[in-house]
N, C-alpha and C positions, 0 to 999 in steps of 0.2 A: 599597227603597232602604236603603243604610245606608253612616254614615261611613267605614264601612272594607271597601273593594274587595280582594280577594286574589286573585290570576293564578294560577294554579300550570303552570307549567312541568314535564317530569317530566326536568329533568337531574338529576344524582347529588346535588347539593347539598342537595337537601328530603330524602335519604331519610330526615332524623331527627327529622322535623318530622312531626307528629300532626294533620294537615288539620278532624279535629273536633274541636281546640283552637283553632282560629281565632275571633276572634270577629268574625265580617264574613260579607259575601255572599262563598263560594267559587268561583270559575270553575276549572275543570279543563277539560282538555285531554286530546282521542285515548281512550287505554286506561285513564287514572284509574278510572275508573268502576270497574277488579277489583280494588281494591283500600282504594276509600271513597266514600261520595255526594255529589259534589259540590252546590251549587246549581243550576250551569248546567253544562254542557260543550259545548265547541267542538271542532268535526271538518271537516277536507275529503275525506280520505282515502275512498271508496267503503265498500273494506273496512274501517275502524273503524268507520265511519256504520253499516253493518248489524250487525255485534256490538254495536254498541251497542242499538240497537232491537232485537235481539232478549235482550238483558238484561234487556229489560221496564224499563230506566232508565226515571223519572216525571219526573225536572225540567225545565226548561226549556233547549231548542236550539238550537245556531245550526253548519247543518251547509250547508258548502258557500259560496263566495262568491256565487254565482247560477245556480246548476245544481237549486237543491232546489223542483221545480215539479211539482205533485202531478197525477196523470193518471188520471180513471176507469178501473174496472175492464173497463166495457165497450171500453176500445181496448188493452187485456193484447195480446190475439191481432194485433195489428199492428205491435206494437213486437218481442212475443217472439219468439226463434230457436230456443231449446233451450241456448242456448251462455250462458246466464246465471248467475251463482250469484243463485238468489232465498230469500228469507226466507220463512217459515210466515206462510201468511194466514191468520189467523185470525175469527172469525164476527164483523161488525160491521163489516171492512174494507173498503171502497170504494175507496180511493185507492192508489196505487202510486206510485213513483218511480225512475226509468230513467235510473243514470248510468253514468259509468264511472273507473276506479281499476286499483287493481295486485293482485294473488292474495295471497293470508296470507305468500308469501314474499319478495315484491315483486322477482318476476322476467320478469315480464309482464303484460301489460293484462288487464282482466277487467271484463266488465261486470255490473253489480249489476240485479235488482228487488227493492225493498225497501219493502213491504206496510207500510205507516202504519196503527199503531194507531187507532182511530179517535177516542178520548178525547186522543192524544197529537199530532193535527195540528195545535191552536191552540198547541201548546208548541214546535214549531219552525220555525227562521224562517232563511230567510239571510244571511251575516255583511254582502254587502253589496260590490261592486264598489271603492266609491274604497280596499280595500285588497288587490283579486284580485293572485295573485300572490304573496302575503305568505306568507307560514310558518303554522302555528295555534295556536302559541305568540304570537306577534305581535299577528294577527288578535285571537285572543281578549283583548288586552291593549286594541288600539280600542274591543272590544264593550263592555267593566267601563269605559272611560268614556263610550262614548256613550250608553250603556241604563242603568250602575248608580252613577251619579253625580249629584248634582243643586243640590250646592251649592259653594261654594269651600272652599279648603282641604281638603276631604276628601283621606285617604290611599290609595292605590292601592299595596299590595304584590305587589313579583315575586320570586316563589321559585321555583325549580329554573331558572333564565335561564343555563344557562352556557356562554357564547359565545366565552374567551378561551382558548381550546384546540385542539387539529387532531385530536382524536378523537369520535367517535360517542359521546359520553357521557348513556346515556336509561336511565333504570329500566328500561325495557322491551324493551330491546336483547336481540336472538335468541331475539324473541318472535312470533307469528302480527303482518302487517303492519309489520313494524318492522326494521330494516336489522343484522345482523351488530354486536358492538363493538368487529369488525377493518374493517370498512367503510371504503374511503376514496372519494370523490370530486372526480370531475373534468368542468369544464365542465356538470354538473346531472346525471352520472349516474354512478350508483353501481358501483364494480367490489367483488366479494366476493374474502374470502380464500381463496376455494377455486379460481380464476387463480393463473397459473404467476408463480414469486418476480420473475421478471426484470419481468412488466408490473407487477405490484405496485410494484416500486421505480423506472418508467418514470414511471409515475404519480404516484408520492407526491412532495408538497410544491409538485405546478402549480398546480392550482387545488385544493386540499383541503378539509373538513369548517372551517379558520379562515376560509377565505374565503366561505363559507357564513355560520357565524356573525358574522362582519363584516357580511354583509348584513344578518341578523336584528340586530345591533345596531344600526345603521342605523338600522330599520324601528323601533324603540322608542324611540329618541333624536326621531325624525321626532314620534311621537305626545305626548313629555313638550313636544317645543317648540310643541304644538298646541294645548297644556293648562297656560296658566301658571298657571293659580290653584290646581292641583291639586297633591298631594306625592306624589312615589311614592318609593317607599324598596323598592332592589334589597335584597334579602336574601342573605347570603351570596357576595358579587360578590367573588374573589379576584385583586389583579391592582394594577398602580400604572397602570394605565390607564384606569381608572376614569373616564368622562365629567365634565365638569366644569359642572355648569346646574345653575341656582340653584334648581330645584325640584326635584331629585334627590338620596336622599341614600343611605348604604347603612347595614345594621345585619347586626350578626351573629344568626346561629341562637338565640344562649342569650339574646338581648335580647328575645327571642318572647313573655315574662310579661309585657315591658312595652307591648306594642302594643294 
């Protein structure tokens, strides 16, 4: 436990921020993990779940809302078809896991098996139903209060959170798993820019990547009214629409020495 919980988000806004300058438990999100260790990482996605596990990541996990249900090795041959992408099982491994998710390009369904270390079962766990559905930016923001919080007032930082915009804005954009950062969406699904100009612009501005992040703002406003005794402080939130609750408050990037 420690008084000071960090989220991390991987929108554009952290990229100047040094995640092992933090001084708190770090949760990270998805693909963090290529780029520094967090404490924890939260994932739904299949294919980030198995890149991550096969990273040999050590900390502790929270992957999947209720899908991460571990299955002897002896029932392999009754689940598997051949049409799986599976992970190296390596000497020690008993348990597997049989979900499913979208390919490195997220252009179709793909199913995963994904060989559980054996030292690293008691380290992951699922995020948990009362927020299926949620984003893992989100989810992981429930986790750091329901798991890494334990007294009042503590502070809960969110960094790379950036929701006031209609573009795909991720560190990791036009990456394995991760969507274009011409991306737009409509209705919950993704059109790429490689579609003719005319649907691109049939599409754009119905239901887009704002109305997306509307929701995910939403889903954090919903968790800070959940949590009055807690502070969280949005980091870098640009925008005069800034929520307005008395336990939120926002700081800039260069105020990071004083946290």
């Amino acid at each position: 436990m420690s008084e000071k919980v960090f989220v991390l988000g991987n929108g554009l806004s952290r990229k100047n921020i040094d995640p092992s300058k933090l001084d708190g438990t770090v949760i990270g999100c998805n693909a963090c993990y290529r780029d520094f260790t967090p404490d924890v990482i939260c994932a739904i996605d299949a294919g980030v779940i198995s890149d991550i596990v096969e990273s040999g990541f050590d900390g502790d996990c929270y992957f999947t809302h209720n899908s991460w249900n571990l299955l002897p090795a002896e029932t392999y041959s009754t689940v598997a078809d051949g049409t799986e992408y599976e992970t190296e099982r390596k000497v020690g491994d008993n348990n597997f896991v049989y979900i499913s998710g979208y390919d490195a390009k997220i252009e179709k369904s793909q199913k995963y098996i994904i060989w559980v270390p054996k030292d690293k079962e008691h380290k992951i766990k699922n995020i948990g139903t009362k927020v299926k559905g949620w984003s893992t930016g989100t989810s992981a923001i429930y986790v750091a209060c329901r798991d890494f919080t334990c007294n009042d007032y503590e502070k809960v930082y969110l960094l790379g959170f950036d929701h006031n915009n209609d573009k795909y804005d991720n560190l990791y954009a036009d990456t394995e798993h991760y969507f274009g950062k011409d991306s737009i969406i409509r209705k919950g699904y993704i059109y790429h820019d490689t579609i003719t100009k005319d649907r691109i612009q049939c599409y754009t501005r119905i239901n887009g990547w704002i109305d997306m992040h509307k929701e995910w703002t939403e889903q954090i406003i919903k968790i800070i009214k959940e949590h009055p005794a807690l502070q969280f402080i949005w980091v870098n939130y640009q925008g005069d629409d800034f929520p307005k609750l008395p336990n939120l408050f926002s700081k800039d990037e260069k105020e990071i020495c004083q946290f």
